[in-house]
N, C-alpha and C positions, 0 to 999 in steps of 0.2 A: 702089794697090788699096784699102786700109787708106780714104781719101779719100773716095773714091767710093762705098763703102760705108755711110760715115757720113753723105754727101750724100743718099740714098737714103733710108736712114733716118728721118734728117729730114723729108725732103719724105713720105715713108707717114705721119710723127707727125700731121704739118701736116693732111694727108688726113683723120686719123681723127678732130682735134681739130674742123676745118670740120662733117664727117659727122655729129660727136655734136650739135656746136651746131644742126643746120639741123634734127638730128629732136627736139631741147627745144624750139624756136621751136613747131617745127610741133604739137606736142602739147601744149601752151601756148595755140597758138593755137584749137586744135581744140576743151578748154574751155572755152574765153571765148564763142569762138562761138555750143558748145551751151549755156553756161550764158544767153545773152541771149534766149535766145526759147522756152524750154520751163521749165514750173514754176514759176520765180519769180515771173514778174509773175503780179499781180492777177488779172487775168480768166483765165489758167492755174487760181488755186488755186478759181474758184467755179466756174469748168467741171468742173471735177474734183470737188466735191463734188456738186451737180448731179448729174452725172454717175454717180456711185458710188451715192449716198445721197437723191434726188431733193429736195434740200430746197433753199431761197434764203438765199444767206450774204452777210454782211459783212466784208471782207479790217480786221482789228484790226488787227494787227502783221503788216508786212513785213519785216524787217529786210535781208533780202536776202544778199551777200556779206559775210561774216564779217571785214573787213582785217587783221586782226593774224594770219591763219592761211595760210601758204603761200604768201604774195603774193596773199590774198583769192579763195584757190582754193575755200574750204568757205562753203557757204551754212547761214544758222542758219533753224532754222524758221519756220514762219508761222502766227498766229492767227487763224481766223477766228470767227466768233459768226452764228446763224441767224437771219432774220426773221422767224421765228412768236414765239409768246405765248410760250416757252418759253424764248427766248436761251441756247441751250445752246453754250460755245465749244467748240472745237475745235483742238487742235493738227494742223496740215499740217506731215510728214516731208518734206524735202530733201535730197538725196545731195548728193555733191561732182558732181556732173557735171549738178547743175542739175536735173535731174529731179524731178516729184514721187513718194515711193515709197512714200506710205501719211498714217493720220490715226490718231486714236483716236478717232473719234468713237460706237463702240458705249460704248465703258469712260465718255467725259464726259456721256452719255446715259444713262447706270446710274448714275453720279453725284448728277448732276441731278436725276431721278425719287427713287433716297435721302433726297435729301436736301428734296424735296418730302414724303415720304412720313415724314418724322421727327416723333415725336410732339410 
C-alpha cells in the first residue's frame, strides 16, 4: 500500500514538474515573440512619433534587448533626434514586453527652446 502511494506521488511530482516547465517555455516564448515585431525596431519608433507628434525623426540609438537582464527579457530605450532645423532628441520609453509606452518629447522640446532662448 505504503508502495503505491509513493508510486503515485511521484508520477503527480513528475506531472507538475512537466506542467510548470511547458507553461515557462510558453511564456518565454510568448515574449520573444511580441518583443520581435512591436516597438523596438526602427520604423516602430518613427511611426510612433509620426504618429503622436507629427514630426520626421531619425532612429540615434537602438539598443534594443538589454543581455545582462533576465535572459535579455528588458529592452533599454531608444533615441531618436528630428529632421527639422531644430534637432531636437527625443527619448522612446520601452517596457519589458517590447512595446513602445511613451517619449519625452514635450520636456526635450522645452529644453531645447530654453536653452535657445538663453541669454
Amino acid at each position: 500500500m505504503k508502495k503505491d502511494i509513493m508510486e503515485i506521488l511521484g508520477i503527480l511530482t513528475g506531472i507538475f514538474f512537466v506542467t510548470i516547465a511547458i507553461i515557462v517555455v510558453g511564456v518565454w516564448m510568448l515574449f520573444n515573440r511580441i518583443g520581435n515585431y512591436v516597438g523596438h525596431a526602427e520604423e516602430d519608433q518613427i511611426r510612433y512619433v509620426e504618429k503622436y507628434h507629427g514630426i520626421q525623426v531619425e532612429v540615434i540609438d537602438n539598443p534594443g534587448r538589454e543581455p545582462s537582464s533576465f535572459g535579455g527579457m528588458i529592452f533599454e530605450d531608444a533615441t531618436v533626434r528630428t529632421l527639422d532645423t531644430e534637432q531636437v532628441t527625443i527619448e522612446i520609453t520601452i517596457n519589458v514586453s517590447g512595446h513602445i509606452s511613451g517619449d519625452d518629447y514635450e520636456e526635450a522640446k522645452r529644453r531645447h527652446d530654453d536653452k535657445e532662448n538663453e541669454p
